[in-house]
C-alpha positions in Angstrom: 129.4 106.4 18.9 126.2 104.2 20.3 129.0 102.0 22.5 130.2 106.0 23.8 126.6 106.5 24.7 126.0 103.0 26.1 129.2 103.0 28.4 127.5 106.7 29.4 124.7 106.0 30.7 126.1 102.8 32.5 128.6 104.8 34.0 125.5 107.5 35.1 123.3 104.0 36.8 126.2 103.2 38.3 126.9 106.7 39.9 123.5 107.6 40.7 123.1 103.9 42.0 125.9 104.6 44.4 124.9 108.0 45.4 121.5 106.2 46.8 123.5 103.6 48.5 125.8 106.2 50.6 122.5 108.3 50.9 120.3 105.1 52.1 123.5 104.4 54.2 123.5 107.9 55.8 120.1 108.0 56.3 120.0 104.3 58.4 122.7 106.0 60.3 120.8 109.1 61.6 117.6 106.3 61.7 119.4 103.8 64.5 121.6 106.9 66.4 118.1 108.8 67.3 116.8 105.7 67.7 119.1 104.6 70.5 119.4 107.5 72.1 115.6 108.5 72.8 114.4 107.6 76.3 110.9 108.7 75.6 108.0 107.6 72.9 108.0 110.6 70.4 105.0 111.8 68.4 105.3 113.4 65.1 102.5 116.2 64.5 102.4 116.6 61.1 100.5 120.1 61.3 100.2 123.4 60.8 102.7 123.8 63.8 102.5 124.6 67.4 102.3 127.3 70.3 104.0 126.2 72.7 103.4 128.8 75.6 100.8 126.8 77.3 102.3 124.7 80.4 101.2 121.2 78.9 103.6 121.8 76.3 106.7 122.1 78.7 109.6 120.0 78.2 107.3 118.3 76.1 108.9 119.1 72.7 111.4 117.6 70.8 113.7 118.5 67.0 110.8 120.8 66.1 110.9 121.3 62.4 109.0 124.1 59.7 109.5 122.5 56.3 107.8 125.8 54.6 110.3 128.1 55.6 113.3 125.7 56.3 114.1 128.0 59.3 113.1 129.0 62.5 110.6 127.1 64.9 107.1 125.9 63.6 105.0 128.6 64.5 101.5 127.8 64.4 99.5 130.3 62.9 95.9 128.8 62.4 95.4 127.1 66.1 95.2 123.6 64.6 98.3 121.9 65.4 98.6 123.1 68.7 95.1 122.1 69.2 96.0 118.5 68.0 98.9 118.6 69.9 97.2 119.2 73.1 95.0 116.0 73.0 97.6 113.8 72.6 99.5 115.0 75.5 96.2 114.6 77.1 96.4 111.0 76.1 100.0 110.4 76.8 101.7 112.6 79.3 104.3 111.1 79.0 104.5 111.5 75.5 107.4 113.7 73.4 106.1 115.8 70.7 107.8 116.1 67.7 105.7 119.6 65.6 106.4 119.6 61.9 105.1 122.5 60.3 104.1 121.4 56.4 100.1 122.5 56.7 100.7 126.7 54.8 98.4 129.4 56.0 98.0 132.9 54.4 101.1 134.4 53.0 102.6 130.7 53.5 103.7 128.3 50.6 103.1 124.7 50.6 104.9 122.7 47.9 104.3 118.8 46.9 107.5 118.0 47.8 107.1 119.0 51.6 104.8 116.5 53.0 107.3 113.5 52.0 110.2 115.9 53.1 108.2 115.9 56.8 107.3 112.6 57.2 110.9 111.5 55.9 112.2 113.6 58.9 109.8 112.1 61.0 110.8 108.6 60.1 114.7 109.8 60.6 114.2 111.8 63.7 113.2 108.6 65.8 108.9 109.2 65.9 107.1 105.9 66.9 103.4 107.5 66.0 103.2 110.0 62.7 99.7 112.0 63.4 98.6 112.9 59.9 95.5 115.4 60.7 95.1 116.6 56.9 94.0 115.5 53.5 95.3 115.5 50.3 93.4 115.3 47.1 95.4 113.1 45.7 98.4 110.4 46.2 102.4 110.8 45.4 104.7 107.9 44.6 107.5 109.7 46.5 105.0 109.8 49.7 104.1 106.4 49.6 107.6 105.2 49.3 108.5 107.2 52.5 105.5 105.6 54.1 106.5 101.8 53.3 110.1 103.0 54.5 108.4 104.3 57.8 106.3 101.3 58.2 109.4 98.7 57.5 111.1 100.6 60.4 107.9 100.3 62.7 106.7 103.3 62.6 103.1 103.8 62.7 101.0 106.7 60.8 97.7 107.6 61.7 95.4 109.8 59.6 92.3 111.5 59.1 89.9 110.3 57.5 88.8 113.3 56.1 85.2 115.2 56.5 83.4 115.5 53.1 80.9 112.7 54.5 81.9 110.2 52.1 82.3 106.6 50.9 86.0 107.1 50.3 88.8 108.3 52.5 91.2 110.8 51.7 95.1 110.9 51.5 97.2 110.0 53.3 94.8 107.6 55.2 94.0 105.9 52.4 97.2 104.8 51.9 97.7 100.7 53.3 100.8 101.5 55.4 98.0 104.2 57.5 95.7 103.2 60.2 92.4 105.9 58.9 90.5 106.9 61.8 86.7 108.2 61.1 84.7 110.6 63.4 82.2 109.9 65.7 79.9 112.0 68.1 78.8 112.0 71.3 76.4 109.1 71.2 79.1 106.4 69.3 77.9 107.1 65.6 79.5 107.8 62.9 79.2 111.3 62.1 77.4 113.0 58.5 80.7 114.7 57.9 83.3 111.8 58.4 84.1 109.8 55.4 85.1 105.9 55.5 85.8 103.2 53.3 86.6 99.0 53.6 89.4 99.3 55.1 88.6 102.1 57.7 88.5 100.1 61.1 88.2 102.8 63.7 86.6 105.3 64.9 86.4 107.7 68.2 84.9 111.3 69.6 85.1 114.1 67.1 83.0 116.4 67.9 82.9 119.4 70.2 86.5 118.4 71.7 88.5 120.4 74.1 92.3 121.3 73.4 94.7 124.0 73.9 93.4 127.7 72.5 96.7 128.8 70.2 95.4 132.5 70.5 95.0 132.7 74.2 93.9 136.4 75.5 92.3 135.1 79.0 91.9 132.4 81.2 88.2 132.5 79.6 90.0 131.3 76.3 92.4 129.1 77.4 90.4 126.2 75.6 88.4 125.5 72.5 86.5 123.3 71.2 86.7 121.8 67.6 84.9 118.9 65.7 86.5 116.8 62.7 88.4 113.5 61.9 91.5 115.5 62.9 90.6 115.2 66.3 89.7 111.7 66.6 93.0 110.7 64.9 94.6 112.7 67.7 92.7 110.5 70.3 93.9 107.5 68.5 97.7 108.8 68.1 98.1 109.3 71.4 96.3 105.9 72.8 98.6 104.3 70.2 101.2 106.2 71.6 100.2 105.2 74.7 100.6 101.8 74.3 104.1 101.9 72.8 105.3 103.7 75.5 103.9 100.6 78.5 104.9 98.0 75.8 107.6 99.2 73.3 107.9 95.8 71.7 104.1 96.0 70.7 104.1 96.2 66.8 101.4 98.1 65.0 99.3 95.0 64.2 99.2 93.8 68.1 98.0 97.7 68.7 95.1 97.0 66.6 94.2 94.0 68.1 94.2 95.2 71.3 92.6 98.2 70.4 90.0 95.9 68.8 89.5 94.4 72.6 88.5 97.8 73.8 85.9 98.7 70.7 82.5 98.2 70.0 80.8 98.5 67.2 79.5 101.8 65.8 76.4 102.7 64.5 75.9 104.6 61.1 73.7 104.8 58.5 72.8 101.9 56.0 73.9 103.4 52.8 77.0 104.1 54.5 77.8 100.2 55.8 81.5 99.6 54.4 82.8 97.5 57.1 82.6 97.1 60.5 83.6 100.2 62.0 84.5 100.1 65.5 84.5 103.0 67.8 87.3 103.4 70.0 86.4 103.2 74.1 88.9 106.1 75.1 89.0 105.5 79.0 89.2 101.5 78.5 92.0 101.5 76.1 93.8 103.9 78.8 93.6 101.4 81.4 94.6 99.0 79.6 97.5 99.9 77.7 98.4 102.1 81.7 97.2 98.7 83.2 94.8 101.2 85.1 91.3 101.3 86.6 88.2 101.0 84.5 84.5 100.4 85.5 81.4 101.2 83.5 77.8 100.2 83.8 75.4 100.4 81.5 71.4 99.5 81.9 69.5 97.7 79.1 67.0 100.8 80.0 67.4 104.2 81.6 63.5 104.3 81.6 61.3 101.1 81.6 57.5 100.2 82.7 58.7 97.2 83.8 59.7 96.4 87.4 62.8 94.1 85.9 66.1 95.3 84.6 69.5 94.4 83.7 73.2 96.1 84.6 75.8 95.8 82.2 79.4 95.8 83.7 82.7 96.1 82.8 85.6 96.4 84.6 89.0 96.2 84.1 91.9 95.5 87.1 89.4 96.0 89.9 88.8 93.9 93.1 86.4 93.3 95.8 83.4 94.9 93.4 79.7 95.7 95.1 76.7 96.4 93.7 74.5 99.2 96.4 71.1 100.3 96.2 68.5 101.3 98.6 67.9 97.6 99.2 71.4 97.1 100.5 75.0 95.9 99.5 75.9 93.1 97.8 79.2 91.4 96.6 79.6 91.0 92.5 82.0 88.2 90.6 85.5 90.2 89.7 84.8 89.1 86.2 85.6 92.1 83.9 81.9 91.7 82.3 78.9 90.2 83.7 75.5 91.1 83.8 73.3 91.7 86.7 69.7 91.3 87.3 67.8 94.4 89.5 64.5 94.6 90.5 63.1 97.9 90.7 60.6 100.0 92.6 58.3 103.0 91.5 60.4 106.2 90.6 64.1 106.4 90.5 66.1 103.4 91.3 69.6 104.1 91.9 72.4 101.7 91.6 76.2 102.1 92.4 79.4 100.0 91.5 82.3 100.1 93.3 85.7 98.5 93.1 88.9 98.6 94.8 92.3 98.9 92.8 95.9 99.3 94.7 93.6 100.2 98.2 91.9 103.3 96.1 87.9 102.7 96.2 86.3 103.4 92.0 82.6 104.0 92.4 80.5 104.5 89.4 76.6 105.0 89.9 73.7 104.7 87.5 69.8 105.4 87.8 67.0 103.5 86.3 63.6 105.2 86.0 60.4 102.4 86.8 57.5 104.7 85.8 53.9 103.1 84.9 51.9 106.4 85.2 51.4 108.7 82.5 52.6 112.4 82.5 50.8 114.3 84.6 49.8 118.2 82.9 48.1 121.0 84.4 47.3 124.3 82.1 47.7 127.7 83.2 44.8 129.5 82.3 45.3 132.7 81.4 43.2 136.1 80.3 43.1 137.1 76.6 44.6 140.6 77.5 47.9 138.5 79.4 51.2 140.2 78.4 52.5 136.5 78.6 52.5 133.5 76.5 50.2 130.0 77.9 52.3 128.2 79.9 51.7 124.6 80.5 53.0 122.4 83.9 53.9 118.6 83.2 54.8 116.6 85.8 57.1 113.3 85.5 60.0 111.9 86.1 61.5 112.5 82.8 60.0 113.6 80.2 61.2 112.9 76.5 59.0 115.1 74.1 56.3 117.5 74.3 53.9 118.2 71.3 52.0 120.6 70.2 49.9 119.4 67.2 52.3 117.1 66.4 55.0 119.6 66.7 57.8 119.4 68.9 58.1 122.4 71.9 61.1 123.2 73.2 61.7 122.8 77.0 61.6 126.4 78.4 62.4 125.8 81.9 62.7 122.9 84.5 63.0 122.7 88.1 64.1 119.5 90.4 62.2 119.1 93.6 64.2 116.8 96.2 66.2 113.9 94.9 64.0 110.8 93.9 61.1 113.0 93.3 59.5 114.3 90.2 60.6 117.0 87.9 58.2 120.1 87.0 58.1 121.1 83.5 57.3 124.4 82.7 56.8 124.8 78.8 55.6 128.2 76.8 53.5 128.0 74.0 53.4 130.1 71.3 51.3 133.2 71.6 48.3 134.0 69.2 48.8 130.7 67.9 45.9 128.2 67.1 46.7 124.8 68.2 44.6 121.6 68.9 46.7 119.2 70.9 49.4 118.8 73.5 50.8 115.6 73.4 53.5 114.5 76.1 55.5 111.6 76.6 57.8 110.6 79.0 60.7 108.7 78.6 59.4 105.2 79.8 56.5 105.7 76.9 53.6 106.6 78.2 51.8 109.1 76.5 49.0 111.9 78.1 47.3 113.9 74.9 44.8 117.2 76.0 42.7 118.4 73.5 41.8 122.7 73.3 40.8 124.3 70.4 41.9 127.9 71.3 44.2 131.1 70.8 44.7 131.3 74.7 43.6 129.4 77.6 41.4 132.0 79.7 39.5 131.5 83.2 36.2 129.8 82.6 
């Protein structure tokens, strides 16, 4: 009896064992025929689908696929996919995209198994990038197995990081075969709502970014802006795609090195320093994975007391580069950074950088405010009986904050006389409000303070 039962279930290892071997056979087999006959570098969205009536999509998509219903194209129903789509195009026009429907929406059933299922059909289907813009709560063996299948065939996944703000990324970035990409705003720091961890390396722009409006009912909605970690690892998909498609042979550890080239770091918050984030310079990593253009100049100061300043420039593939103020024109190293002293004059000191790449001319200009004098402010006296609230008239070339016991005020309105002149202020103040100080400071630091101790200002 127990040698019956032991000849059993050797028989069933044996059987099963085969069956994976025909099915890991079969599966190679669809693997290296999509794989030698692509021409372009495919992106897998792994989404909530796509819309695909907007031009950017056309001829643009490729083996479209809806895992929920098994059937039928990947509709998108929530906006999100197609809005993810849309920036990697934007990235890579020359990108393929591959929409894989696997995120549910109302009246839509999502099941555990599916998000293997998709990225096994990604893997299959010939993608080179996997864009993972979704969380799950937690892992699955059967995921990661796909993923270190995926990863052994050069594949490379990118996901978000998630945006619960913390200390811990979310699956699937979390997994070691994923590159996690964390969000950052408009300034290069990491934003409240991002989460990271040790081994999250990268960051770029997540908030308020422009894609492709799923719903579109006019050319007033054609676009929408979003903010999250799904956005940023859209960026990232489609630089990484990007640089597969210029250098196919790159593997996904020379991407990150070069993308580490075209990073600096981010800033964040101390209680949130897990690594060395880096954030992600969008335009620099295009030209050079495109071998394109790039110039950018930064000044140590926008606004400065001093007479004395420094440029900061980089430049990437550029000849023939000129630095022109009102002084005059003068020729600059082609070294792809230097720095470069300027002397500066009262008022606004512009500066402009040009470049020459395959006979096009690339300018980029910058302005540096020299500015020794305080703020200049003038009230409007008015009578008690006025309809309208005190107004007061600062005058400066660029004022930062305006006070009002310690209180910031809102800039109402401002007006621009001439270029290279100084900009009028005009700021209400609350009505039938006491207050005892206006304090205003400009954006070089210097500080004018006017003490009134009154409801209004009236005529004298």
């Amino acid at each position: 009896m127990i040698k019956r039962i032991v000849a059993g279930l050797w028989f069933s290892v044996k059987l099963y064992s085969f069956l994976l071997f025909v099915a890991l056979l079969l599966l190679e087999g669809v693997y290296w025929y999509y794989h030698l006959h692509k021409t372009e570098t495919i992106v897998a969205v792994v989404d909530s689908g796509l819309v695909k009536t907007d031009p950017l999509f056309k001829g643009k998509v490729i083996a479209p696929l809806n895992v929920l219903e098994k059937r039928g194209f990947p509709t998108d129903t929530t906006g999100h996919g197609t809005h993810v789509a849309s920036i990697i195009l934007r990235m890579n026009e020359h990108a393929q995209i591959m929409p894989v429907k696997v995120i549910a929406s109302k009246g839509e059933t999502q099941r555990t198994i599916d998000t293997p299922l998709a990225l096994l059909y990604c893997v299959v289907r010939g993608a080179d990038v996997v864009n993972m813009s979704f969380s799950e709560s937690h892992p699955l063996w059967l995921t990661r197995a796909v993923l270190m299948y995926g990863h052994w065939k050069g594949v490379i996944f990118v996901a978000a990081s998630g945006n619960e703000g913390q200390n811990h990324v979310s699956y699937p970035a979390r997994y070691p075969e994923v590159i996690a990409i964390a969000g950052a705003d408009n300034n290069k720091r990491l934003t409240d709502y991002s989460n990271i961890d040790k081994q999250t390396i990268f960051a770029t722009k997540a908030n308020d970014v422009k894609g492709v409006n799923a719903f579109v009912t006019s050319e007033k909605n054609e676009f929408v802006r979003l903010s999250g970690t799904s956005l940023s690892t859209a960026y990232m998909s489609g630089l990484i795609s990007l640089a597969k498609t210029y250098h196919p042979n790159w593997t996904q550890k020379k991407i990150e090195q070069e993308l580490l080239h075209v990073s600096e770091p981010i800033k964040y918050e101390k209680n949130r320093n897990m690594n060395k984030l880096n954030y992600v310079l969008i335009k620099k990593a295009k030209a050079t994975f495109e071998h394109g253009p790039y110039l950018s100049i930064t000044p140590t100061v926008h606004y400065t007391q001093s007479h004395q300043a420094t440029l900061s420039i980089t430049q990437l593939h550029l000849q023939h580069l000129t630095l022109t103020n009102a002084e005059g024109t003068q020729s600059l190293p082609d070294d792809t950074a230097l720095s470069q002293s300027i002397s500066l004059e009262e008022g606004i000191n512009r500066f402009e950088v040009s470049g020459v790449y395959r006979g096009k001319v690339i300018k980029k200009a910058v302005e540096v405010v020299c500015d020794k004098d305080k703020p200049e402010v003038t009230m409007y006296y008015l009578p008690k009986d006025s309809k309208h609230p005190p107004i007061v008239l600062v005058r400066d070339y660029a004022v930062s904050s305006i006070k009002l016991d310690g209180r910031d005020v809102s800039l109402k309105d401002k007006e621009t006389y001439g270029k290279g002149e100084e900009t009028h202020y005009y700021v209400s103040l609350p009505k039938n409000k006491p207050f005892h100080s206006i304090e205003v400071t400009d954006g070089a630091g210097n500080t004018t303070t006017i003490h009134e101790d009154a409801h209004y200002w009236s005529n004298p």
